[in-house]
N, C-alpha and C positions, 0 to 999 in steps of 0.2 A: 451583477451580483458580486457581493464583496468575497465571497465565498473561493473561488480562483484564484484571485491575485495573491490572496492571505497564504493558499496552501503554494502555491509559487515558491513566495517568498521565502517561504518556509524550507522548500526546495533549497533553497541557496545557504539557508544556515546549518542544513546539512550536510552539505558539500563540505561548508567549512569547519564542522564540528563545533558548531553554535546548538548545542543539542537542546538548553534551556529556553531556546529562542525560539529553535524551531516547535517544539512543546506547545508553548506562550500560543503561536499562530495558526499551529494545528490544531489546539482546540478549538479555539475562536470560530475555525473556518468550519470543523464540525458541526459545529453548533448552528452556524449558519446553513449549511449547506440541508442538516437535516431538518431545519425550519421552512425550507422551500422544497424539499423533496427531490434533492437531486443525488440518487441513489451512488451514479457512478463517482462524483467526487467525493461522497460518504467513503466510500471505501477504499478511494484513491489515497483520501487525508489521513484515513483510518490506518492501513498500511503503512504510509510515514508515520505517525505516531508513534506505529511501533518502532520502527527503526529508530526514532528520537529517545523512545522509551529503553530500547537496546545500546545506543549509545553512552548511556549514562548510567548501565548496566543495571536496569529491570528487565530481567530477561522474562520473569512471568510475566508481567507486566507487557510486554513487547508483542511475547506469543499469542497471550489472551486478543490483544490489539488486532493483529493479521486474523486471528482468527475471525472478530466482529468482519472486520473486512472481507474476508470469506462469506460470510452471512449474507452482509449485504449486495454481495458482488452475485448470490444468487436472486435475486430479485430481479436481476435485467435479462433481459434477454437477447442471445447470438445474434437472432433475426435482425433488431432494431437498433443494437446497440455495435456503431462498425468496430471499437476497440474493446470487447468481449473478451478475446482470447488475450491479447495484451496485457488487461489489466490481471486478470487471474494469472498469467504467467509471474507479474510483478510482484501479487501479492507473495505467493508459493515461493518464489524465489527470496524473501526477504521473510518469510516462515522458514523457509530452508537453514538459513545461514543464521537466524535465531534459534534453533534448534540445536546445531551444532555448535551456538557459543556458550551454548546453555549443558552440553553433554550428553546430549537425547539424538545421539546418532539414528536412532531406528525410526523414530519420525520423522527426522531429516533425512532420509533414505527415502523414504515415501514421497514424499513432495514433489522433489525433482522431476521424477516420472510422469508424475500428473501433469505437471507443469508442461514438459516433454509435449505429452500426448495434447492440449490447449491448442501449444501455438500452432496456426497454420499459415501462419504470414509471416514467420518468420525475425530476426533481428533487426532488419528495415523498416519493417511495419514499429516495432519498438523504439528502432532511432528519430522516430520523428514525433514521435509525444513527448514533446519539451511544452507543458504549459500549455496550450492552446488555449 
């Protein structure tokens, strides 16, 4: 599925503050992604989005973003899904720091915690989802 490599890639223009770009291939891969039903990458891309949308300073735009993310990230489930806590950590985390670019300290106050309370596999587990 084209779905992956797009949000990847997208990955990389982020990094480089290619925020138009990564835009461009996070929807794309959206679109793809929730045309085949693959929940966890919906909200994997969805969450970038936001951060693409944050970079070019839509910060509603950005929030609203993690938030879908959030939504759909409740659709999967702990049991089946091994990177559960990961990704909800991700999203939260990138809600967090939209929050506070945006001046909404007490939402972003919130998050963190949650996020906190998710992970239970800790940083490791995190350092090794690069793309699979």
């Amino acid at each position: 599925m084209l779905g992956r490599p797009l949000s990847c890639a997208a990955d990389v223009h982020l990094r480089l503050g290619n925020h138009g770009e990564a835009k461009r291939l996070l929807r794309a891969a959206v679109d793809l992604v929730e045309q085949v039903g693959d929940t966890f990458l919906c909200a994997r891309s969805l969450t970038r989005l936001g951060t693409a949308e944050q970079g070019e300073g839509n910060l509603g735009a950005a929030i609203a973003l993690h938030h879908q993310a959030l939504l759909q990230h409740r659709l999967l489930s702990p049991l089946t899904e091994p990177s559960y806590d990961w990704l909800e950590m991700d999203i939260r985390s990138r809600l967090g720091r939209a929050y506070l670019a945006a001046g909404r300290q007490v939402g972003a106050e919130a998050v963190p915690g949650r996020a906190r309370r998710a992970g239970s596999r800790g940083p490791i587990a995190a350092a090794v989802h690069v793309c699979e």
